[in-house]
C-alpha positions in Angstrom: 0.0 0.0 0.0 1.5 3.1 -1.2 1.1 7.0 -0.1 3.4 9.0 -2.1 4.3 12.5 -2.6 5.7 13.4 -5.9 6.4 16.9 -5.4 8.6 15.9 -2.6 10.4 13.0 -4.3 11.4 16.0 -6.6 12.0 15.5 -10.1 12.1 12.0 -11.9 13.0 10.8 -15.2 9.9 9.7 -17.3 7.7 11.9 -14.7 4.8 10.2 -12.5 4.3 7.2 -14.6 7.5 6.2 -14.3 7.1 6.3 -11.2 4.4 3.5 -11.1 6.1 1.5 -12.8 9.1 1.4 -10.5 6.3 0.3 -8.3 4.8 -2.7 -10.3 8.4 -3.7 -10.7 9.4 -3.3 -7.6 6.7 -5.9 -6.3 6.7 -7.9 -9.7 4.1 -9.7 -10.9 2.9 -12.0 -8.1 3.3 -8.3 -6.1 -0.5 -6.2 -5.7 -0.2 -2.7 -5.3 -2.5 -0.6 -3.1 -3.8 2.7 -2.7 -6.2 5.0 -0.4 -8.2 6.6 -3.2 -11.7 8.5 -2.1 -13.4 9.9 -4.0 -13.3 13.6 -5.8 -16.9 14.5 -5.5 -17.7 12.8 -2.3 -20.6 14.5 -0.6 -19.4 14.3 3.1 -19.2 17.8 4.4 -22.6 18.2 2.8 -23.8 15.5 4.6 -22.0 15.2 7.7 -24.0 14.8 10.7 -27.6 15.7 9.6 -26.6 18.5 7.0 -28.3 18.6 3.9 -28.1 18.8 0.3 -31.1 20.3 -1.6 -33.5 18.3 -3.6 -32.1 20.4 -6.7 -28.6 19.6 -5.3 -29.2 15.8 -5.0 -30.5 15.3 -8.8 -27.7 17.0 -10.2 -24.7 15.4 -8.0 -22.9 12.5 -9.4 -23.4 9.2 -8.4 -20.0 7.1 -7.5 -19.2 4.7 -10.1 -15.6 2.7 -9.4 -15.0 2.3 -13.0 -14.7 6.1 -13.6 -15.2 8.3 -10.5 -12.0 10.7 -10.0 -9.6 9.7 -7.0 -9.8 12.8 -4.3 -7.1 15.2 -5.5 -5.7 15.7 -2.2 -4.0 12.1 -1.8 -1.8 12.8 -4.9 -1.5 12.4 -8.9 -0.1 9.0 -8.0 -3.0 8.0 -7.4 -5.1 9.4 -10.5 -2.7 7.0 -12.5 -3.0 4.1 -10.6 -7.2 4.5 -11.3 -6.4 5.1 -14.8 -4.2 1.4 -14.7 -6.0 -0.5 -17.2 -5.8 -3.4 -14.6 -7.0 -1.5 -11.7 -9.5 -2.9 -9.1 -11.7 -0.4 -7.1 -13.7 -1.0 -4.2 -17.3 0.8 -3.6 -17.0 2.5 -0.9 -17.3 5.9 -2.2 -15.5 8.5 0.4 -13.0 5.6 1.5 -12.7 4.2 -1.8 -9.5 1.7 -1.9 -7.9 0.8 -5.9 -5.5 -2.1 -6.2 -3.4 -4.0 -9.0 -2.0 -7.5 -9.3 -3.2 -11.0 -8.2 -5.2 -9.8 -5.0 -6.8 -7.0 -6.3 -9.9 -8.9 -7.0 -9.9 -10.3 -3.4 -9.1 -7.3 -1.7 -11.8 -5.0 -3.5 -14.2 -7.6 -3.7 -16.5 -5.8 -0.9 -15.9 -2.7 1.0 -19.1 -2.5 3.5 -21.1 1.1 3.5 -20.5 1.1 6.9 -17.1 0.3 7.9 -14.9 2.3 5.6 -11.8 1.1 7.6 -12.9 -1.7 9.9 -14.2 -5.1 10.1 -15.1 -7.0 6.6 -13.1 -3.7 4.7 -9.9 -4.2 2.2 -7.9 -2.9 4.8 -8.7 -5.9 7.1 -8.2 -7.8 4.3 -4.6 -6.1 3.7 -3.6 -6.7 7.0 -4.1 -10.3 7.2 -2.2 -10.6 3.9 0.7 -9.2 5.6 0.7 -6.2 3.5 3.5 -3.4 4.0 2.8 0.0 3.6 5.4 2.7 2.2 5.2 6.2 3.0 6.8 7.6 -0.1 7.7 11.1 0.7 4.0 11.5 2.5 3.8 12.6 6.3 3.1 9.9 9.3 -0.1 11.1 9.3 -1.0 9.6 6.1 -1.1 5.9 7.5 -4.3 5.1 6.6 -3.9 1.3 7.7 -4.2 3.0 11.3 -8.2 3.8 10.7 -8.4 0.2 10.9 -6.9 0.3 14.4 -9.1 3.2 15.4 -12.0 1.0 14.0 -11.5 -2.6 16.3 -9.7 -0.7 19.1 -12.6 -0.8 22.2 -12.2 2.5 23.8 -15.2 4.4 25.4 -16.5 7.5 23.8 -15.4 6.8 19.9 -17.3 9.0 17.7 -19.5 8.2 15.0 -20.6 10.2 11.7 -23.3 10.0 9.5 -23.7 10.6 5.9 -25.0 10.1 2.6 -23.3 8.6 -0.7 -25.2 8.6 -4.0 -24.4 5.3 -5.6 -25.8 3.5 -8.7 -28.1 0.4 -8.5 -27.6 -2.5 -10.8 -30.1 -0.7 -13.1 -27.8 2.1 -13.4 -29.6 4.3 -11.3 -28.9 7.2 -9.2 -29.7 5.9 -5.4 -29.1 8.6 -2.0 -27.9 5.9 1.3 -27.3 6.7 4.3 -24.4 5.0 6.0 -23.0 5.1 9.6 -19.4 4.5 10.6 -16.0 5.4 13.1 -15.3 8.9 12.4 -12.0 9.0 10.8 -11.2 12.9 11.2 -11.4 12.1 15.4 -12.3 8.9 16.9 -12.8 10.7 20.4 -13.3 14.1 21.4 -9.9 14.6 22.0 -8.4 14.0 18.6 -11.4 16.0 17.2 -10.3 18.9 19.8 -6.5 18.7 18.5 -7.3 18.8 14.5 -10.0 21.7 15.0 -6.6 23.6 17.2 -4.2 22.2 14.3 -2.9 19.8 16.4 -1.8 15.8 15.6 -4.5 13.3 15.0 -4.6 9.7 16.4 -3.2 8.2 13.2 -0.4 10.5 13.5 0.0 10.2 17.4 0.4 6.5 17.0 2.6 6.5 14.4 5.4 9.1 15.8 5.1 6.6 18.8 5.4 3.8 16.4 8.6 5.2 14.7 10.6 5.8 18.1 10.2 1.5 18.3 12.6 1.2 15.0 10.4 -1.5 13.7 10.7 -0.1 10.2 12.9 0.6 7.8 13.7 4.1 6.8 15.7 6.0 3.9 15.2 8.7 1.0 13.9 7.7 -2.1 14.9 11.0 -4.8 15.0 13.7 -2.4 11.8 12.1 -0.4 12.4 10.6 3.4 10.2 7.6 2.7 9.1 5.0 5.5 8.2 1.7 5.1 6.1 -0.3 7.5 4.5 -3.7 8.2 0.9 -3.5 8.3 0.1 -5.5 10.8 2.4 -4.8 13.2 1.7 -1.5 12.7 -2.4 -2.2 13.2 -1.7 -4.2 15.8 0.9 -1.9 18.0 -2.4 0.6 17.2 -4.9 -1.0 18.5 -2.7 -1.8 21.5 -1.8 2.2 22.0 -5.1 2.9 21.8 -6.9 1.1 24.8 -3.7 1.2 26.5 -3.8 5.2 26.4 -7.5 5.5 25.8 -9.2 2.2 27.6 -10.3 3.7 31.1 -13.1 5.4 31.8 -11.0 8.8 33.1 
């Protein structure tokens, strides 16, 4: 599972694409390559929480279609090109939205629940118990995604929920509004929420700075890009453990 900045990998011969291809080469062909996607036009500040979209609003919003729906722009071009991949696999979970490539793809896209983005049944679990490794390739710590699986299963009192709604196409081909329910990924208690809103470091980041100081990873620079690579369930696990060790009481 990749999270790559190219801007900070600096400039590469052959540009982006090239760099994908290192990547399928690196892994070669039994190898599957990962990536944290979204979704461009996902509705979820519109719908966050009771908030709502107009009926005019609804009919002329795009419904999520895997095969063609734009990667969120925020993640990096790396990932528009590995949506483009004429082998790609994408899950249909519209706002966490996973794509893959090689042998497992099919497996781990299969089925992405509406209502566990990050948890139970989704292709992160699936990731995990593939031994999957994750490389950090010139993104920040707090781009471990494999960690909202840890904030998913970890029991802790007082993790927050969110509630939304994701146009998505029947089998007909039509336009259909759900609502779903899951973990809140942007603060999984009040006190992570409280730190983002003041700029401050969110779980996923929290856990892996603690994560790091263990030297359970390797780490060097790829280009001019400090890159980090990690495995994924050691890293979920060491999570999960963080989590109720820090956050398990009731005080």
């Amino acid at each position: 599972m990749v999270h790559a900045s190219l801007r900070r990998l600096g400039p590469v011969t052959g540009g982006p694409e090239a760099v994908l291809e290192a990547l399928l080469e690196a892994i070669g062909p039994q190898g599957t390559l990962m990536a944290y996607v979204s979704w461009d036009r996902s509705p979820y500040e519109e719908t966050l929480d009771g908030k709502q979209l107009s009926p005019d609003e609804k009919a002329a919003w795009p419904a999520f279609d895997p095969k063609t729906s734009a990667p969120y722009p925020g993640w990096g071009y790396l990932n528009t090109l590995i949506c483009r991949h004429p082998a790609v696999r994408r899950s249909g979970n519209p706002d966490a939205s996973m794509a893959a490539i090689g042998p497992l793809a099919e497996l781990l896209m299969a089925k992405h629940p509406l209502s566990s983005g990050y948890g139970t049944g989704s292709p992160l679990e699936r990731f995990i118990q593939h031994r999957g490794k994750v490389l950090l390739l010139g993104a920040p710590l707090d781009a471990l995604t494999v960690l909202h699986y840890s904030e998913a299963i970890a029991e802790i009192p007082g993790k927050r929920r969110v509630r939304l709604e994701m146009p998505l196409l029947t089998p007909e081909g039509e336009k259909r509004w759900v609502p779903l329910e899951d973990w809140d990924s942007n603060g999984i208690t009040d006190r992570f929420a409280a730190a983002m809103a003041c700029g401050g470091m969110d779980a996923v980041e929290t856990i892996a700075r603690a994560y790091v100081m263990l030297d359970r990873h390797a780490e060097s620079r790829v280009g001019m890009a400090p890159s980090f690579l990690f495995d994924a369930k050691d890293l979920a696990q060491f999570g999960v453990a963080y989590l109720e060790r820090h956050f398990g009481g009731t005080g």
